[in-house]
Residue, then its C-alpha position, 0 to 999 in steps of 0.5 A: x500500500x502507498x500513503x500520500x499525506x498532507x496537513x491543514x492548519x485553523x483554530x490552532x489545530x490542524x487536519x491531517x490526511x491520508x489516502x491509501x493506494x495499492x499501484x502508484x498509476x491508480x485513480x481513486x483510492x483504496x481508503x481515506x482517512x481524515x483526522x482532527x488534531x487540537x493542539x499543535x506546535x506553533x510554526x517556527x521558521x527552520x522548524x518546520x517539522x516538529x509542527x507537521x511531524x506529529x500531524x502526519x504520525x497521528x494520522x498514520x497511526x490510525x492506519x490499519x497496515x503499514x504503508x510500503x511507501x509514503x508521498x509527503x507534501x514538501x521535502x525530505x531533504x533541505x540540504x545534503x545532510x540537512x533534513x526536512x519534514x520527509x527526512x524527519x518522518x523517515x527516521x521517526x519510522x526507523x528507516x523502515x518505510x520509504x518516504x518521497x517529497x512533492x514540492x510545488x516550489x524550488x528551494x535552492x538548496x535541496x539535495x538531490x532533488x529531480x524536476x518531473x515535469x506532468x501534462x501539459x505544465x512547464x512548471x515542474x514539480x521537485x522530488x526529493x527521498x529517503x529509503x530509496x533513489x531520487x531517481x526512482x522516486x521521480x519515476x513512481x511521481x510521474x507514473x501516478x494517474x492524472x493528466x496534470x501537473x499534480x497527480x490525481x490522488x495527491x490532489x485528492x489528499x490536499x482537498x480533504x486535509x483542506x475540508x474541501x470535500x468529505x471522505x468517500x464512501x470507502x474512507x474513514 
């Protein structure tokens, strides 16, 4: 199964999302979960993770099998040797599960990091991962369904952390 997670703030809490998937070119999602987290860390600038990594945990955690990989909304690598949010998530699960970084916009310093260009958009999106090759990571991003820039079930998972739409019928 492959997780792609994302987190929404208001009110001082947030929401945080999951949708499961068995094949990385599938269209909907195998399992939706949605939930509500009250008190989080207030955003530091540089620490980024210490607010998100707690959100993306609870939600995992309320998962019924351990995901084989998980597509995070940002970076897993800031730097070489400097870790972001997906570095974080990597080791707080003790390096057993893959973690690859979608980000919408360049920062300057992430290492490696591989452009993959979807659709008809000249606006790349940056991949970054820990537990496997950027190389393939970028590879399994290009191959998920959808005809644009952000594949289909990332953009599903943005929505519902955004309360943008209710979980399906098959979600939690």
């Amino acid at each position: 199964m492959i997780a792609c997670v994302d987190v929404d703030y208001r009110n001082g809490g947030a929401v945080a999302a999951c949708v499961c998937f068995q094949a990385w070119s599938d269209d909907t999602s195998a399992s939706e979960t949605v939930v509500q987290i009250r008190n989080v860390e207030p955003y530091r600038s540089g620490q980024f993770y210490r607010r998100e990594l707690p959100c993306i945990l609870t939600v995992l955690k309320s998962l019924r099998e351990s995901p084989q990989v998980i597509i995070i909304d940002g970076y897993v690598w800031l730097g070489e040797q400097q870790p972001g949010l997906g570095a974080h998530l990597y080791e707080a699960l003790a390096r057993q599960v893959p973690v690859i970084g979608v980000a919408k916009t360049r920062f300057v310093r992430a290492e490696p990091v591989e452009t993959v260009l979807r659709g008809r958009s000249q606006s790349p999106l940056y991949v970054t991962a820990a537990g496997m090759g950027v190389a393939e990571a970028a590879d399994h991003i290009r191959a998920m369904h959808g005809p644009y820039r952000i594949p289909t079930l990332l953009k599903r998972v943005d929505q519902l952390s955004r309360g943008q739409e209710a979980a399906s019928a098959h979600g939690h």
